[in-house]
C-alpha positions as CSV (number, residue, x, y, z in Angstrom):
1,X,-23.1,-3.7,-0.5
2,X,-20.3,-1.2,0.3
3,X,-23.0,1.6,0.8
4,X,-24.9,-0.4,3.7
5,X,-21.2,-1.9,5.7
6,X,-21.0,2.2,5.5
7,X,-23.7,2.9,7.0
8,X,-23.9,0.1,9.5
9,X,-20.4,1.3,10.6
10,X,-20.9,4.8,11.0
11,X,-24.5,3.9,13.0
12,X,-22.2,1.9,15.5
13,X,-19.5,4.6,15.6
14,X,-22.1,6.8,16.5
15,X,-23.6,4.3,19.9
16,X,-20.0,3.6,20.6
17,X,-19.0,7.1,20.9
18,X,-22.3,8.4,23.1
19,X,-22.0,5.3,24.7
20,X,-18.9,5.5,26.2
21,X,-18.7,9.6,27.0
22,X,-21.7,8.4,28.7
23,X,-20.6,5.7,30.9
24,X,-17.1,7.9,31.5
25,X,-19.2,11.1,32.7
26,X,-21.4,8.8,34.8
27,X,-18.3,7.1,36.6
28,X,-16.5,10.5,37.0
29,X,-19.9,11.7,38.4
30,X,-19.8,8.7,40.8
31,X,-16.3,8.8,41.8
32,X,-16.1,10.2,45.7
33,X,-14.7,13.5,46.7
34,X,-15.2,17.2,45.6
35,X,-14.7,17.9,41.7
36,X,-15.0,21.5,42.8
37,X,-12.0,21.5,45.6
38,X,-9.6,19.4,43.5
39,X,-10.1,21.6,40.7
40,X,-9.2,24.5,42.7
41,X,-6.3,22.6,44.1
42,X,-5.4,22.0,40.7
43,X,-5.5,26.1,39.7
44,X,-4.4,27.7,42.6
45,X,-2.8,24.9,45.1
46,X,-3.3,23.4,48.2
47,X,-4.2,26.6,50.4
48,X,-7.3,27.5,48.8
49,X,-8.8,24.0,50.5
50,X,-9.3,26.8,53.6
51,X,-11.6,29.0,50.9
52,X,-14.7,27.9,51.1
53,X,-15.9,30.6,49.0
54,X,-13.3,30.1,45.9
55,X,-14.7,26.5,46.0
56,X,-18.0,27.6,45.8
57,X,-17.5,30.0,43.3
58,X,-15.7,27.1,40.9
59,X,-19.0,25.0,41.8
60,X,-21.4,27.5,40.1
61,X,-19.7,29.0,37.5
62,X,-18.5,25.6,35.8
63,X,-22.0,24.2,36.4
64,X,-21.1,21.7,39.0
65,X,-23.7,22.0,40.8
66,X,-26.1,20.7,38.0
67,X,-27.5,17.2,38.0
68,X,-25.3,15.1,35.6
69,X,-27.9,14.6,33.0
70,X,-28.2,18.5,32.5
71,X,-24.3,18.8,32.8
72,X,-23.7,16.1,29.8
73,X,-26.6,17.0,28.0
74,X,-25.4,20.8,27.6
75,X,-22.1,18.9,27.0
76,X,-23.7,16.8,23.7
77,X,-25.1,20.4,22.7
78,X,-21.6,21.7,22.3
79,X,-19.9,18.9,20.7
80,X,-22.8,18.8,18.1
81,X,-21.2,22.0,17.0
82,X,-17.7,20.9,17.5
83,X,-17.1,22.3,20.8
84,X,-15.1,20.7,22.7
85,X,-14.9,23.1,25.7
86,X,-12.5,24.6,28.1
87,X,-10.3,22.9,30.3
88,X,-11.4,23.3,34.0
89,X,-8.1,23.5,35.4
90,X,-5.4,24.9,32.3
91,X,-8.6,26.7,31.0
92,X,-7.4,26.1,27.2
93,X,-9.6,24.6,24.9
94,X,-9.8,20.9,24.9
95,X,-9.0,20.5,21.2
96,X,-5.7,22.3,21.6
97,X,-4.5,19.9,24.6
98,X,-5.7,17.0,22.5
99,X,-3.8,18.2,19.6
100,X,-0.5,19.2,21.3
101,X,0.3,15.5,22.8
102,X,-1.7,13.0,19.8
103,X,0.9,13.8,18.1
104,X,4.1,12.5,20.4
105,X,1.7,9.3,21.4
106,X,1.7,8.8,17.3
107,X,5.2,8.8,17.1
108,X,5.6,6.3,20.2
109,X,2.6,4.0,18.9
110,X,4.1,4.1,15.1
111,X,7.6,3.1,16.6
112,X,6.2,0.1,19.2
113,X,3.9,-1.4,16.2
114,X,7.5,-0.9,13.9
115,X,9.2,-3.0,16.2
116,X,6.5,-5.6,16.7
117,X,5.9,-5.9,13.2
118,X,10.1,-6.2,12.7
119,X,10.4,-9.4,15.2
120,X,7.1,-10.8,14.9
121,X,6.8,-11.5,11.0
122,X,9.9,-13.4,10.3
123,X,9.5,-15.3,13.9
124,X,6.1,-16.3,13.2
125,X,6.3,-17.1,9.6
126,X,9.4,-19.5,10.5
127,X,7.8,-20.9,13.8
128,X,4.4,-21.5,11.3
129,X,7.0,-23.2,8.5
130,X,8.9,-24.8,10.9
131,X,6.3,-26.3,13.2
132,X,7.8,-28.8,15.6
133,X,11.4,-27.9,15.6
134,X,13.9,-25.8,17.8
135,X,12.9,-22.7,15.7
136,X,9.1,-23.5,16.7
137,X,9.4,-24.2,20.2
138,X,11.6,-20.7,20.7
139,X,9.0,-18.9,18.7
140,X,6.2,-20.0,21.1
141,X,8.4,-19.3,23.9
142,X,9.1,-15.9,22.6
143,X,5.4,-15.0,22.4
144,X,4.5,-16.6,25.7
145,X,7.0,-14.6,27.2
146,X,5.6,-11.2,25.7
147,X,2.2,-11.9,26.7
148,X,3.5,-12.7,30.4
149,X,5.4,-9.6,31.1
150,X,2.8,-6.2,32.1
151,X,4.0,-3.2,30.9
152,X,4.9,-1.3,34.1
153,X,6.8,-4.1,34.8
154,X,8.6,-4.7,31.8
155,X,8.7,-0.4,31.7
156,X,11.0,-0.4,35.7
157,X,13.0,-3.7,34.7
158,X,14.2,-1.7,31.3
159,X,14.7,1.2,33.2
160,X,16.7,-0.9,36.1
161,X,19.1,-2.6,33.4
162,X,19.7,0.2,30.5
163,X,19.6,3.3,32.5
164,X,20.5,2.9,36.3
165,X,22.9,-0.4,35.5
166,X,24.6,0.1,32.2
167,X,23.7,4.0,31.9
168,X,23.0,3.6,28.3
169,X,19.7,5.1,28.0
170,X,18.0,7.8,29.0
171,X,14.8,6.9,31.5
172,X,12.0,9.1,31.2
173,X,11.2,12.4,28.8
174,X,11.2,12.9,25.3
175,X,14.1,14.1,23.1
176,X,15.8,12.1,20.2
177,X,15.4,8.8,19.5
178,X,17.3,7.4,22.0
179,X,13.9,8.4,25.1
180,X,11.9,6.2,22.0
181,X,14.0,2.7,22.9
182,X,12.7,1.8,25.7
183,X,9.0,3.1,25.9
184,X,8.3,1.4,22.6
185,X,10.3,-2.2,23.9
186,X,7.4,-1.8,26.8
187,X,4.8,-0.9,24.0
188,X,5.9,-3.1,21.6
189,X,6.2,-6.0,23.3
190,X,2.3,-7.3,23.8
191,X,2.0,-6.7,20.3
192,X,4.7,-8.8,19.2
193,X,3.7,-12.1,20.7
194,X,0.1,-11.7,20.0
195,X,1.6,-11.1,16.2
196,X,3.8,-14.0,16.4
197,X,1.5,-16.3,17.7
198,X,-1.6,-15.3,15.2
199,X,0.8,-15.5,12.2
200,X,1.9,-18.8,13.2
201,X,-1.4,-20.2,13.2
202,X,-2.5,-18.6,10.6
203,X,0.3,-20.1,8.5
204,X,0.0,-23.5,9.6
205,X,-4.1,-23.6,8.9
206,X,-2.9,-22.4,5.5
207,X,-0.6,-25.0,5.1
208,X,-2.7,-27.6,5.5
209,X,-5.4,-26.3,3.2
210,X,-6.7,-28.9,0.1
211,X,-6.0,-26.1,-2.5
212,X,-2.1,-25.8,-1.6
213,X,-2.2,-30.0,-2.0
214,X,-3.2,-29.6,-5.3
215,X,-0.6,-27.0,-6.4
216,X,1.9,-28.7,-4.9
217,X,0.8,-31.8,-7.1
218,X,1.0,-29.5,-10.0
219,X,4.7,-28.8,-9.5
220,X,4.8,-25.6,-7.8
221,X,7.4,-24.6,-5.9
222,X,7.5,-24.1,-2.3
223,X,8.6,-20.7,-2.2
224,X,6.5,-19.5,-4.6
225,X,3.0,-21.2,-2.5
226,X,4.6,-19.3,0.4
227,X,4.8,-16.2,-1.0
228,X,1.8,-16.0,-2.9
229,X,-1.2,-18.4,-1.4
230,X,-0.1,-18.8,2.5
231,X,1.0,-15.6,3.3
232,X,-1.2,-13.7,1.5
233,X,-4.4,-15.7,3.4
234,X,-2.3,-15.8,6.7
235,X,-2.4,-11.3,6.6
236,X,-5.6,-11.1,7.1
237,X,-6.4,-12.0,11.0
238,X,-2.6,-10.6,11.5
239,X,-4.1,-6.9,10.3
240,X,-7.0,-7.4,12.3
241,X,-5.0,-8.2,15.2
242,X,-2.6,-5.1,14.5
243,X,-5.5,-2.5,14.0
244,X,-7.2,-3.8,16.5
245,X,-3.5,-3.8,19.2
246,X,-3.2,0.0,17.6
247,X,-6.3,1.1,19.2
248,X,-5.2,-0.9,22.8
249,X,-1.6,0.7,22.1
250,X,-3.2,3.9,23.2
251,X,-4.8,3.0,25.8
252,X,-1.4,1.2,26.6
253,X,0.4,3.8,26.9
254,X,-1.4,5.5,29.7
255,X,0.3,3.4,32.0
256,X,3.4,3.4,29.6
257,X,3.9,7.1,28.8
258,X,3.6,7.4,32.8
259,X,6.7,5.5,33.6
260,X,8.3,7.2,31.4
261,X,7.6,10.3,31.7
262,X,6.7,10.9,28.3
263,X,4.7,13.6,27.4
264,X,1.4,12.2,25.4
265,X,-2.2,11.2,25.9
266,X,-1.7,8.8,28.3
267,X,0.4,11.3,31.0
268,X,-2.8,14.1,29.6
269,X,-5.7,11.4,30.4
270,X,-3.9,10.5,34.3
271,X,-3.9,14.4,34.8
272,X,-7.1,15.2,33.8
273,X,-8.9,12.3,35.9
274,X,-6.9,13.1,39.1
275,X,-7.9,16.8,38.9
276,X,-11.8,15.5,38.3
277,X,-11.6,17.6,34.5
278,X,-15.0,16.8,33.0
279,X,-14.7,18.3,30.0
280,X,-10.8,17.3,29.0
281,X,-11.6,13.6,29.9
282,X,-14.6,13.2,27.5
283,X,-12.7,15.1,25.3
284,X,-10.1,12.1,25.3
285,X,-12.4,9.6,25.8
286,X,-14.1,10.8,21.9
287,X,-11.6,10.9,20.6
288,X,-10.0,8.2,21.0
289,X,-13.4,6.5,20.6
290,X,-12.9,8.1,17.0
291,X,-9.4,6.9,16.3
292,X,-10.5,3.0,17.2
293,X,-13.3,3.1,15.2
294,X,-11.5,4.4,12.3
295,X,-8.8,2.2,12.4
296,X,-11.3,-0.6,12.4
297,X,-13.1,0.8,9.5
298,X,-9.9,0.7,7.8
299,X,-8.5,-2.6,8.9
300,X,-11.9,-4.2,7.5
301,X,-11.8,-2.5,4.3
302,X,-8.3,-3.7,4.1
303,X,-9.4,-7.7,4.7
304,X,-11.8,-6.5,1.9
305,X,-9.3,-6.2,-0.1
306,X,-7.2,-9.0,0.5
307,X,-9.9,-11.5,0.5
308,X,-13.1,-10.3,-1.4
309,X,-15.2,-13.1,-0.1
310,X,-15.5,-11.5,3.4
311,X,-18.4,-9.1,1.8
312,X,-20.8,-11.8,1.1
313,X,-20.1,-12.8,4.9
C-alpha cells in the first residue's frame, strides 16, 4: 500500500513538474517584446538598444532564435542531467542563484508560519471550545480580518505605522531580526486566519462526535478528551492546510520580499521575468515545483500517521 501512494506520487510530481516548466516557457515565449534586447539591457544598459548588432549576436548565441519547442526541449536534455544552465543576464549558473537566496526566503517562511502557528492555535482551539461566546465571535473576527487584508497592503500600512510614524522598525533589507518583524506579520498573516478558522471547525466537528458522548458518559474528564481525542483528530486538516499555506508562502513572498526589499526568491523570480531570463525562471519554477510537492508528500505521510485510516481511503 505504501509502495503504490509512492509511486503514484512521484508519477504526478513528475506531470506537475514538466507541466508547469511547460506552461511557464510557453507564456514567456508569448509575452511581447524582444527577449534578446532586454537581455542586453540587462548586461550592458540602456545604450546598447542603438546596437543592433550586439542584439543580434545575444539572439544566436543563446539560441533565441530557435522555435520554442527546440529551445525547451534542449532545455529537458540538460536538466535530465542536472543542468540547470547559465543565467542569461548574471551568466552564473542557475543552481548557484537558486541556492544563494532559498535560503533567506527559508528563514522568512519558517518565521511567518512561527507566528501563524503562535496566534492561531490557542485562538482557534478557544474560539472551537468556546463557540458562541465573546471569545468566539473575536476569533472569527480575527480570521476574517486576516483573510481581508492583501499582502502589499498589509506590507505599506506596516511600513507607514512602525517605520515612517513611530520609527521603530527598519523597512526594507535584511540584517537581524528586527528586518524579519514585519515581512513575516505580512506573511504570516493569511496563514493565521486560515489556521484559526480550520482549527475551529475542526474542533467543533470533533466535539460533537458520538464517540466523545460516550467517554464523557464513562467519566472522563474534559481536559483529558481535549487533549487526547479532539485535538489530536482536529491536527490533521490543520497540517494539511499548513503544508499546503508553506508552498503558497513562497509564492507569497514574491510580492512580499518586493516591498521589502528583502533579498530571496521572490525579489530573484521579479528580476528574472522582467529581464525575459529563460533559463533562471524555469529554474525557479522546478524548483519550487519540487519543494510543494515535497512538502505535500510529507504533510500526507504525516495525516498517515495521525490517523491510519486515511490509507484504506
Amino acid at each position: 500500500m505504501m509502495v503504490h501512494f509512492l509511486f503514484r506520487r512521484t508519477l504526478t510530481a513528475i506531470f506537475v513538474f514538466f507541466g508547469a516548466t511547460f506552461i511557464t516557457y510557453a507564456l514567456m515565449m508569448l509575452a511581447p517584446g524582444d527577449a534578446a534586447l532586454e537581455i542586453a539591457m540587462a548586461r550592458y544598459g540602456d545604450a546598447v538598444r542603438a546596437d543592433p548588432a550586439t542584439i543580434q549576436w545575444i539572439r544566436q548565441k543563446e539560441g533565441l532564435d530557435r522555435p520554442m519547442l527546440a529551445q525547451y526541449g534542449s532545455w529537458l536534455k540538460h536538466v535530465a542531467v542536472l543542468d540547470f544552465g547559465n543565467s542569461l543576464v548574471e551568466e552564473v549558473p542557475v543552481w548557484t542563484l537558486i541556492r544563494s537566496r532559498f535560503g533567506k526566503t527559508l528563514q522568512l517562511a519558517v518565521w511567518a508560519i512561527g507566528l501563524a502557528l503562535c496566534l492561531s492555535i490557542p485562538i482557534g482551539i478557544l474560539s472551537g471550545v468556546k463557540q458562541g461566546t465573546w471569545m468566539d465571535t473575536m476569533g472569527v473576527s480575527v480570521a476574517v480580518l486576516g483573510v481581508s487584508m492583501p499582502n502589499y497592503w498589509l506590507g505599506l500600512l506596516l511600513i507607514i505605522v512602525f517605520c515612517v510614524k513611530l520609527q521603530w522598525l527598519p523597512s526594507f533589507g535584511r540584517g537581524d531580526w528586527h528586518h524579519l518583524i514585519l515581512p513575516a506579520i505580512t506573511l504570516g498573516t493569511g496563514l493565521t486566519a486560515y489556521t484559526t478558522r480550520m482549527l475551529r471547525s475542526a474542533i467543533i466537528e470533533a466535539i460533537h462526535a458520538d464517540y466523545l458522548t460516550a467517554l464523557r458518559a464513562r467519566g472522563v474528564g474534559k481536559r483529558l478528551v481535549l487533549a487526547r481525542h479532539i485535538l489530536k483528530n482536529a491536527l490533521i486538516p490543520v497540517v494539511t492546510v499548513v503544508g499546503l499555506e508553506f508552498g503558497m508562502i513562497l509564492e507569497g513572498a514574491v510580492i512580499t520580499e518586493t516591498v521589502f526589499a528583502w533579498p530571496g526568491l521572490g525579489g530573484l523570480m521579479v528580476s528574472a521575468v522582467s529581464n525575459r531570463d529563460y533559463p533562471l525562471i524555469q529554474g525557479l519554477v522546478l524548483f519550487t515545483a519540487a519543494v510543494f510537492v515535497g512538502i505535500n508528500l510529507i504533510v500526507d505521510l504525516v495525516c498517515l500517521y495521525l490517523d491510519p485510516r486515511i490509507r484504506l481511503r
